[in-house]
C-alpha positions as CSV (number, residue, x, y, z in Angstrom):
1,X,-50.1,-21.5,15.1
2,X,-50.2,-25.1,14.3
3,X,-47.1,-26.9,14.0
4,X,-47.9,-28.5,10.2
5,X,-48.5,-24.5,9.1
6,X,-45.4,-23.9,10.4
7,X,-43.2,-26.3,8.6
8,X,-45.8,-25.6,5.3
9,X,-44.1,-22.0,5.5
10,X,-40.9,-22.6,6.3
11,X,-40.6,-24.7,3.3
12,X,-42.3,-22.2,1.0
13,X,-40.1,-19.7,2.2
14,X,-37.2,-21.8,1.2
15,X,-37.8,-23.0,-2.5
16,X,-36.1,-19.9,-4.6
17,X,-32.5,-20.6,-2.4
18,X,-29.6,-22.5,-2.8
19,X,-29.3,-26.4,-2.1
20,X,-27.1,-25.9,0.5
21,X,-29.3,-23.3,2.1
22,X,-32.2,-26.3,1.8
23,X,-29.9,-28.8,3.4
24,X,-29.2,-27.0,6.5
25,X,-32.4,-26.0,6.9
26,X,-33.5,-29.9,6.6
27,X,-30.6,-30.8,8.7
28,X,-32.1,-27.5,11.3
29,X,-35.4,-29.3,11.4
30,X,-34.1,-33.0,12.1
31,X,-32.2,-31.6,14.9
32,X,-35.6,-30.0,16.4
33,X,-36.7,-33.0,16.7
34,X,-34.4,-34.6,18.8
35,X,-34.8,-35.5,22.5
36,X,-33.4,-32.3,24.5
37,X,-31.0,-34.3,26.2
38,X,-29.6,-35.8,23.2
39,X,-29.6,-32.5,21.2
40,X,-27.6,-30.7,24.3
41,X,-25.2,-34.0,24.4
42,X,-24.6,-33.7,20.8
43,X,-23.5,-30.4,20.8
44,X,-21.7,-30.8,23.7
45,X,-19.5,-33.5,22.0
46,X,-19.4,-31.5,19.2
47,X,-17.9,-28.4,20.8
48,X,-15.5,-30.7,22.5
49,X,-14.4,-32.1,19.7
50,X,-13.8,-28.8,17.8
51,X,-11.8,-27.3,20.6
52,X,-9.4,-30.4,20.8
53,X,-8.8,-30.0,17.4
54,X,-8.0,-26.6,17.8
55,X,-5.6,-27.6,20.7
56,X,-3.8,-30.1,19.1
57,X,-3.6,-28.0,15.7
58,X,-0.5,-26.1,17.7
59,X,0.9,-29.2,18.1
60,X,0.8,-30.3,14.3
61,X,1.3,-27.1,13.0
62,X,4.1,-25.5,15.3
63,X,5.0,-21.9,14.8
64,X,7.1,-21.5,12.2
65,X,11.0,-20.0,13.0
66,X,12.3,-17.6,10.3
67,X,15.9,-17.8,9.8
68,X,16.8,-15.2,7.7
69,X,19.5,-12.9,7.2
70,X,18.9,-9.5,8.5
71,X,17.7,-7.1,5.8
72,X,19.0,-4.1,4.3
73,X,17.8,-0.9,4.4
74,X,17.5,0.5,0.7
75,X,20.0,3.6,1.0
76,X,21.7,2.7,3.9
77,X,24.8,4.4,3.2
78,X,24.0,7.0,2.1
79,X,23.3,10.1,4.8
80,X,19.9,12.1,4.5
81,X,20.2,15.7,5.9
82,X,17.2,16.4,7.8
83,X,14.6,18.9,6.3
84,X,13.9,22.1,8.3
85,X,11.4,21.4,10.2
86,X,7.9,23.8,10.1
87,X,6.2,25.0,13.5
88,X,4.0,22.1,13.1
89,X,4.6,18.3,14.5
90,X,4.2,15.6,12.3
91,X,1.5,14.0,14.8
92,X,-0.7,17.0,14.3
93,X,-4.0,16.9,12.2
94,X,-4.5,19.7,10.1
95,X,-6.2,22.4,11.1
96,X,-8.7,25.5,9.6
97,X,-6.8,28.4,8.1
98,X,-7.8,30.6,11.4
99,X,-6.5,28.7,13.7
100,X,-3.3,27.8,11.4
101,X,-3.1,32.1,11.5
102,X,-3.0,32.0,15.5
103,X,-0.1,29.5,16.0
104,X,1.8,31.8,13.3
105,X,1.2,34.5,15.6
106,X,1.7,33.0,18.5
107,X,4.9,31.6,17.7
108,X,6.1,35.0,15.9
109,X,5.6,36.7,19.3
110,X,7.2,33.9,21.7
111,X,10.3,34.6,19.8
């Protein structure tokens, strides 16, 4: 396929889409056309750049220390007696009604 067919339906394919959308693509094009070496080089720099940034952002933007009181506990003073537990853990998934019959078994018999 020739290279002016190519660009022809690339550009058809882009008329119903946003202006950004257009712009990037026209900015995706220019950059095709650059010399290899100076498309590698300039996005070389570019990553560089970005990551430096990202460095030095923990530098102008340290963590940030919380100094606040510890919190209370809603109903902290108050005791909560503990509910009986059933034969089941809390961890547990629940399970089909035959095989919740066999640990009632089970356990009924270990006792």
């Amino acid at each position: 396929m020739d290279k002016s067919e190519n660009r022809k339906v690339s550009s058809e394919k882009f008329k119903d889409v946003s202006r950004f959308t257009r712009w990037v693509n026209q900015m995706d094009e220019k950059d095709k056309t650059l010399d290899p070496v100076k498309r590698k080089s300039k996005w070389a720099i570019t990553i560089a750049i970005l990551f430096l940034l990202f460095g030095l952002s923990f530098i102008w933007f340290p963590a940030v220390k919380l100094n606040s009181k510890s919190l209370e506990v809603p109903g902290q003073g108050t005791e909560i007696k503990p509910q009986k537990q059933s034969g089941n853990a809390g961890f547990e998934m629940p399970v089909d009604s035959f095989e919740q019959q066999l640990k009632i078994k089970i356990n009924e018999t270990s006792k």
